[in-house]
VEXMI-122619 format. One line per 4 residues: number of its first residue (from 0); their letters; for each residue x negated, y, z of N, C-alpha, C. Coordinates in steps of 0.1 Angstrom, whole numbers. Layout:
NUM = a = X Y Z X Y Z X Y Z | ...;
This chain:
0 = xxxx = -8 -12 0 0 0 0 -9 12 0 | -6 27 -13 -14 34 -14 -11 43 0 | -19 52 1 -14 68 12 0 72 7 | 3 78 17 18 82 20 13 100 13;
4 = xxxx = 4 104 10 1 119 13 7 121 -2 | 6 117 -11 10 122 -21 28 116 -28 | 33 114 -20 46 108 -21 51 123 -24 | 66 123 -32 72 135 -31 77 142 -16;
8 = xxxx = 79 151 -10 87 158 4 93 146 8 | 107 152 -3 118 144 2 122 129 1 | 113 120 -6 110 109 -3 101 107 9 | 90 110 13 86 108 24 91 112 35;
12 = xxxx = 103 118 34 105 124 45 121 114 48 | 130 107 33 139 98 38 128 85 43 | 120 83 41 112 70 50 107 70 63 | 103 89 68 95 87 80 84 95 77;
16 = xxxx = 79 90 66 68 92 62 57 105 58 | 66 114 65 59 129 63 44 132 71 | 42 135 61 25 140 73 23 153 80 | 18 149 90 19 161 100 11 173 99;
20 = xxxx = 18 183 99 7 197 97 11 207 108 | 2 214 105 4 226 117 16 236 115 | 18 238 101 31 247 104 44 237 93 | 52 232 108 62 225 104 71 229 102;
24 = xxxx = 85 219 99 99 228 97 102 234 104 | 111 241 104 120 244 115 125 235 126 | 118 242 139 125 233 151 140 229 150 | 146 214 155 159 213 158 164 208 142;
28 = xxxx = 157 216 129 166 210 114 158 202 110 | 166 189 107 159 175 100 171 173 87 | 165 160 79 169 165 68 179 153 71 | 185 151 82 201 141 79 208 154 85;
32 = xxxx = 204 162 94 211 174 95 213 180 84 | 207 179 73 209 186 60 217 182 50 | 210 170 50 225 157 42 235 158 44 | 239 158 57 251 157 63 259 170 56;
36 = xxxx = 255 180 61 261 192 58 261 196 43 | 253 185 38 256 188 17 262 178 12 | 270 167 22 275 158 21 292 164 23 | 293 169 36 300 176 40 312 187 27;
40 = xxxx = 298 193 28 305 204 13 308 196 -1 | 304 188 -4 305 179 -14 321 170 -15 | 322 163 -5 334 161 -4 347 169 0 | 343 181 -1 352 193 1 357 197 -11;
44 = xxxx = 342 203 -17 345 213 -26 343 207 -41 | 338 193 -37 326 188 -55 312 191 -54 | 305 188 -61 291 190 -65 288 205 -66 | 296 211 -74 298 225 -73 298 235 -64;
48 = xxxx = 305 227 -52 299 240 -41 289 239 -33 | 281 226 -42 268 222 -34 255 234 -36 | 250 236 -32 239 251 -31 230 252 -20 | 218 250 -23 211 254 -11 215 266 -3;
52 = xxxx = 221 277 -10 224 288 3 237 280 12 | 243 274 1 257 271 9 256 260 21 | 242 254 15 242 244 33 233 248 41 | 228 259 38 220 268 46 231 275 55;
56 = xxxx = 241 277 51 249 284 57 257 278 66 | 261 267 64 269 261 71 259 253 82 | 245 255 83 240 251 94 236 263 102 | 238 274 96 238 288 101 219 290 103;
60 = xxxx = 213 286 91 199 283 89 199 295 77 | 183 303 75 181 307 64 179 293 49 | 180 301 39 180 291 25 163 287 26 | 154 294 27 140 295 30 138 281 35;
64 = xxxx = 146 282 49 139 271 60 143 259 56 | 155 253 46 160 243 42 144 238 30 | 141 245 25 126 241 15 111 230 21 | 111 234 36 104 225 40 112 212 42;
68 = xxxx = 122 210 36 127 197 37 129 188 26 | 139 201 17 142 193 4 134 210 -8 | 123 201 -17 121 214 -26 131 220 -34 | 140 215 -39 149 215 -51 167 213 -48;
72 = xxxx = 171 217 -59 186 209 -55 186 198 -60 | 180 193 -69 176 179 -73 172 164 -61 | 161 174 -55 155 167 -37 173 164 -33 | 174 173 -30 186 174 -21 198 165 -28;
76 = xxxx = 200 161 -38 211 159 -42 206 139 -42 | 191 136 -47 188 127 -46 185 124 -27 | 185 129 -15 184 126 -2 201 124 -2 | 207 131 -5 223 128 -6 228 118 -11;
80 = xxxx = 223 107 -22 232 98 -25 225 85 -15 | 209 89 -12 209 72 1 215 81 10 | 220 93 19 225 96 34 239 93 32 | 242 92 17 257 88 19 264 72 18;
84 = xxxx = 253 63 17 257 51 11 252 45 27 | 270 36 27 264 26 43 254 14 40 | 253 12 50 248 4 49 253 -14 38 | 243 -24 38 252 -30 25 253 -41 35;
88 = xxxx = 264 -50 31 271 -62 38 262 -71 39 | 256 -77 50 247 -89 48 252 -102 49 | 245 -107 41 245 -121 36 250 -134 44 | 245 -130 56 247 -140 66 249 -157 59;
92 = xxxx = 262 -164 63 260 -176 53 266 -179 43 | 270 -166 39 279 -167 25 275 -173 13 | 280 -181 6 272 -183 -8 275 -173 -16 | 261 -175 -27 264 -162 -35 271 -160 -39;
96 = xxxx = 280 -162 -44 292 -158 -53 302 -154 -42 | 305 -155 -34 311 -146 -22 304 -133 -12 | 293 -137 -17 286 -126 -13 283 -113 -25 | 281 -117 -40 280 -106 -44 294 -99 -50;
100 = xxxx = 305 -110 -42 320 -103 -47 321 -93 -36 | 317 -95 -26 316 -85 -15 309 -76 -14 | 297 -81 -21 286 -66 -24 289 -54 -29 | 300 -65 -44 305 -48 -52 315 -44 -50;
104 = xxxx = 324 -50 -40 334 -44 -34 335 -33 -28 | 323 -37 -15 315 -25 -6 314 -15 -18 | 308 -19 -27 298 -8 -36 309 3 -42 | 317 -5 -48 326 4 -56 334 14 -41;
108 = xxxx = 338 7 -29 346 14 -17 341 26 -15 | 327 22 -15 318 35 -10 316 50 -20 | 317 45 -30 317 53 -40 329 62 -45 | 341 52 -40 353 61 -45 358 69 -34;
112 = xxxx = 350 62 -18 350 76 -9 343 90 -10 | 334 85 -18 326 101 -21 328 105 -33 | 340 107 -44 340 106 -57 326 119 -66 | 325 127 -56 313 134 -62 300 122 -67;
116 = xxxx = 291 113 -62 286 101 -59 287 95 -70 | 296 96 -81 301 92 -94 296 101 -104 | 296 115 -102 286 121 -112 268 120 -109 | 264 118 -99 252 119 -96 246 106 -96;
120 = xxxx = 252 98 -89 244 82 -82 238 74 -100 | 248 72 -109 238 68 -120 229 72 -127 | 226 85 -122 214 95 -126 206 94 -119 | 208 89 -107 195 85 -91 192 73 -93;
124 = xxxx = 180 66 -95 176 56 -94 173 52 -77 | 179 41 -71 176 42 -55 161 42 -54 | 157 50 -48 146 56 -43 149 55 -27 | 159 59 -20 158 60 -2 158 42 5;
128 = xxxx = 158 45 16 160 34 24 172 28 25 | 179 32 22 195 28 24 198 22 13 | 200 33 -2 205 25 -15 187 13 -18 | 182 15 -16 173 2 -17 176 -8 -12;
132 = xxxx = 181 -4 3 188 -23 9 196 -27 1 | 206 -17 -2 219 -30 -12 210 -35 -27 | 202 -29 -27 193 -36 -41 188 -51 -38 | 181 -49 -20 173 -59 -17 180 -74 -10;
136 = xxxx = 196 -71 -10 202 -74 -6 209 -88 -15 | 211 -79 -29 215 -84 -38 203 -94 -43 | 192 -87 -43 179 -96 -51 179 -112 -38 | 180 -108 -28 178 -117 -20 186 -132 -22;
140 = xxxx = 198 -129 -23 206 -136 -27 208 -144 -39 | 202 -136 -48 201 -143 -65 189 -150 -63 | 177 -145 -58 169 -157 -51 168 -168 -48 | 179 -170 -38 182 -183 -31 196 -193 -40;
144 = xxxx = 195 -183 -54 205 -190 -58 194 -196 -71 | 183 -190 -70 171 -196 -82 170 -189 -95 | 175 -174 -92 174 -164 -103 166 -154 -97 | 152 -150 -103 149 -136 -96 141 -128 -108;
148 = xxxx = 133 -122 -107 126 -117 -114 137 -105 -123 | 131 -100 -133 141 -93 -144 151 -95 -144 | 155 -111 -145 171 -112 -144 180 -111 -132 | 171 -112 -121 175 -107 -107 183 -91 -114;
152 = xxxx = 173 -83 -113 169 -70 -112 182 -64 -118 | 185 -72 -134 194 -67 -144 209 -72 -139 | 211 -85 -130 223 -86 -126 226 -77 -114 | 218 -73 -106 218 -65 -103 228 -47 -103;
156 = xxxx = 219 -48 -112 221 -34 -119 236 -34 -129 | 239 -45 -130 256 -48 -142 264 -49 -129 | 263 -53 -120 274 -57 -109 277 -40 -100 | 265 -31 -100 265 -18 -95 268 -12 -107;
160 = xxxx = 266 -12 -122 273 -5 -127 289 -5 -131 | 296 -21 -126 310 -24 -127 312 -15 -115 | 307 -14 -102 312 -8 -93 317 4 -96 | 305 15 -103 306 25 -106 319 30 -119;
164 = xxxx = 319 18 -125 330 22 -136 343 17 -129 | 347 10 -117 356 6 -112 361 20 -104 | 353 23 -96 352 37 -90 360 46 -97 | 350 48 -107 356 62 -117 371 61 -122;
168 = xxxx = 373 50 -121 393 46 -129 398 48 -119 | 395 41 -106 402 43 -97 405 62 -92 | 394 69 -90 392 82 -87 405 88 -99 | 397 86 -112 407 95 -125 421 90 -121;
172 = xxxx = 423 83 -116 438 79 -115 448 84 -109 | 432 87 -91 441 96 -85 443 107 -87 | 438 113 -100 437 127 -101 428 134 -94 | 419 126 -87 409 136 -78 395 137 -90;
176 = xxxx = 393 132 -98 384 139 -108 393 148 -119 | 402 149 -124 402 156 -136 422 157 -134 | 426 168 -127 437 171 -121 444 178 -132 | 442 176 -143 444 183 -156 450 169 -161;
180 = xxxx = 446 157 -163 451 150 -168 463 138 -164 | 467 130 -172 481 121 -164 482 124 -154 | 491 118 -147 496 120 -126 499 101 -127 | 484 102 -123 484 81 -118 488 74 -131;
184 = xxxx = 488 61 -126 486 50 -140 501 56 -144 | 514 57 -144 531 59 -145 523 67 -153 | 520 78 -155 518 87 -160 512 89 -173 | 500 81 -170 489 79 -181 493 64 -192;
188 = xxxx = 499 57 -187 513 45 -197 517 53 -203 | 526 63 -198 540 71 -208 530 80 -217 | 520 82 -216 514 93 -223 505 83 -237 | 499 73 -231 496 64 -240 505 59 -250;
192 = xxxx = 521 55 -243 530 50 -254 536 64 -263 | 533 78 -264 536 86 -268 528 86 -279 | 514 88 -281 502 91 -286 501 79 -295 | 500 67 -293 497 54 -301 509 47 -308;
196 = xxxx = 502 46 -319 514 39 -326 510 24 -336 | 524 10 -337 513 1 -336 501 0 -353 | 504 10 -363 500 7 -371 486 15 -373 | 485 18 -364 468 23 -363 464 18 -351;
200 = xxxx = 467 13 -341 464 6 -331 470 -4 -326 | 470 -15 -333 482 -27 -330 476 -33 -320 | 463 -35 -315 464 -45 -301 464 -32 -294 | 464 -21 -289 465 -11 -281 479 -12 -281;
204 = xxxx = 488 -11 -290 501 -10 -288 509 -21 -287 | 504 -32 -285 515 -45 -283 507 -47 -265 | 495 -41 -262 491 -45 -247 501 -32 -238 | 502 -23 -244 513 -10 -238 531 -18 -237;
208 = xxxx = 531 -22 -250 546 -31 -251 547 -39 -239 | 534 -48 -235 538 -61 -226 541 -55 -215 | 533 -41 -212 529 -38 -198 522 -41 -189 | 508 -43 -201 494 -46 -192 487 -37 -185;
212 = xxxx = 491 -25 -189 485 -7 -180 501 -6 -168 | 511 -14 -163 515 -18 -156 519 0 -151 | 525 -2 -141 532 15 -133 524 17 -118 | 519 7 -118 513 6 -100 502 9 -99;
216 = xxxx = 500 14 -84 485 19 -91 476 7 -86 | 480 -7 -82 469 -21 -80 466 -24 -95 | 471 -16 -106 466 -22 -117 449 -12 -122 | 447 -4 -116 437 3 -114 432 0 -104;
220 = xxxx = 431 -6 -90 429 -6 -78 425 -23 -75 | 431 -36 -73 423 -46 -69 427 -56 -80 | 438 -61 -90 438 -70 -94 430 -70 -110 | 429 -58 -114 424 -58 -127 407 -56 -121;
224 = xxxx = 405 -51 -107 393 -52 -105 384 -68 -103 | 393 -75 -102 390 -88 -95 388 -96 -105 | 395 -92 -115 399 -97 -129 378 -98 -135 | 380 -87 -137 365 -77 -139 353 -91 -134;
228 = xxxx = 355 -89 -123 343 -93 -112 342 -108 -111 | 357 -116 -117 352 -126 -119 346 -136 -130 | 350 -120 -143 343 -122 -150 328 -125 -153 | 322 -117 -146 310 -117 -141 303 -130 -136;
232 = xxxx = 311 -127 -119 300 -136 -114 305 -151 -123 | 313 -154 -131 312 -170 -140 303 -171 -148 | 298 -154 -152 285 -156 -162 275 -154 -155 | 276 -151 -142 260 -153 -133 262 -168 -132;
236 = xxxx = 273 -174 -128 273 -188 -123 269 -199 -133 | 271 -193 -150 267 -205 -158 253 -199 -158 | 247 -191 -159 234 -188 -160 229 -196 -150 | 230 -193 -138 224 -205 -126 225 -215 -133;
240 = xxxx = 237 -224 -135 242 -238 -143 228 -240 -152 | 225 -230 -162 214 -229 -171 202 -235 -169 | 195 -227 -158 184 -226 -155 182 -238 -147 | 195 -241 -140 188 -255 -129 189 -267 -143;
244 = xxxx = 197 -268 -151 195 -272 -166 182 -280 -168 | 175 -267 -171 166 -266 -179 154 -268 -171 | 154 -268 -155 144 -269 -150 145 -286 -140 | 155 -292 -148 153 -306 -139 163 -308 -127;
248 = xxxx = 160 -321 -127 169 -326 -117 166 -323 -101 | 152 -317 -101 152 -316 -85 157 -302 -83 | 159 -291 -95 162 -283 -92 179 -281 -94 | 184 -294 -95 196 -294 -97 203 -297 -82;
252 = xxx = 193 -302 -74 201 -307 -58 200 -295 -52 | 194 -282 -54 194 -270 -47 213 -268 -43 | 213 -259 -33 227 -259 -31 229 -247 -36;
């Protein structure tokens, strides 16, 4: 492991890892006091009323003294998506496939509580201590199921990006991203059967006919999500099937 001294601020400083000098922050401000309060405004106002003066303010701090913490609004917006993500579900003795239906469950929950977290989080690669564990969490478990490496890494990354696009439907639905458009799934059906017609869009308009975009809003919310997810983990599950395949019969008695 190299020196900590040339790490960016606000990564060494979500690990601990800041080096000590003679003229420090501001006594009493730390940077989950700072999170918090740009976490705070964020779920208030949006990303938008996020500003270093504005959480300067609300800690009744100059904008100045928030710099020895985070340099940028960038710092700050990347310390904000690990201060806002809980912690991730552990494994305990779940087998995988109930464990990573629970993983992106948590993942997507967490996300659609901070719908701001939807414009920023797939532009942050985890970098903090927090969004790293649900990474390490997930790898862990693909591990013990006899998948790691790159394809660890990449199923990974598909099961948190279903999260993220599970999130966003759910959010648009409620109208809390884009309050300009339909009022919930009822809404966004009747507007679809308005707009589409079947001879430019014939499987679009015979799946509106059946009432597969449904009036409720569980059809945005857990059954079409589950739908999703189990799409997935069957193609993580024949992949496993694959590989123990291909690598023999002792690697077939693995459980």
């Amino acid at each position: 492991m190299g020196s900590d001294d040339d790490l960016p601020t606000v990564v060494a400083r979500m690990w601990g890892r800041e080096p000590a000098t003679r003229r420090g922050p501001r006594p009493g401000l730390t940077l989950r006091r700072i999170t918090d309060a740009a976490i705070a405004i964020a779920d208030a106002e949006g990303l938008a009323g996020v500003r270093m003066s504005s959480v300067a303010a609300r800690l009744d701090v100059s904008t100045m003294s928030l710099y020895g913490y985070v340099t940028s609004k960038d710092d700050l917006l990347t310390a904000m998506v690990d201060a806002a993500a809980p912690d991730p579900p552990e494994p305990g003795t779940l087998a995988w496939r109930d464990y990573l239906a629970r993983w992106t469950r948590a993942h997507r929950d967490f996300l659609a509580a901070h719908p701001w977290l939807l414009e920023v989080s797939p532009l942050t690669p985890p970098i903090g201590p927090r969004t790293l564990r649900w990474l390490d969490r997930a790898l862990t478990v693909l591990a013990g199921a006899g998948l790691g490496g790159a394809e660890a890494v990449n199923i990974a990354s598909t099961l948190s990006a279903y999260a993220v696009s599970a999130a966003t439907l759910q959010t648009a639905m409620s109208g809390t991203v884009d309050e300009a458009g339909p009022e919930g799934p009822a809404g966004y059906t009747a507007l679809l059967a308005r707009l589409v017609d079947p001879g430019g869009y014939p499987g679009l308009a015979a799946a509106i006919e059946s009432g597969a975009f449904g009036a409720a809003p569980d059809w945005v919310e857990d059954a079409d999500f589950t739908f999703g997810l189990t799409l997935l983990l069957d193609g993580i599950e024949a992949l496993i099937a694959r590989r123990r395949r291909s690598a023999g019969p002792d690697a077939r008695r693995r459980p």
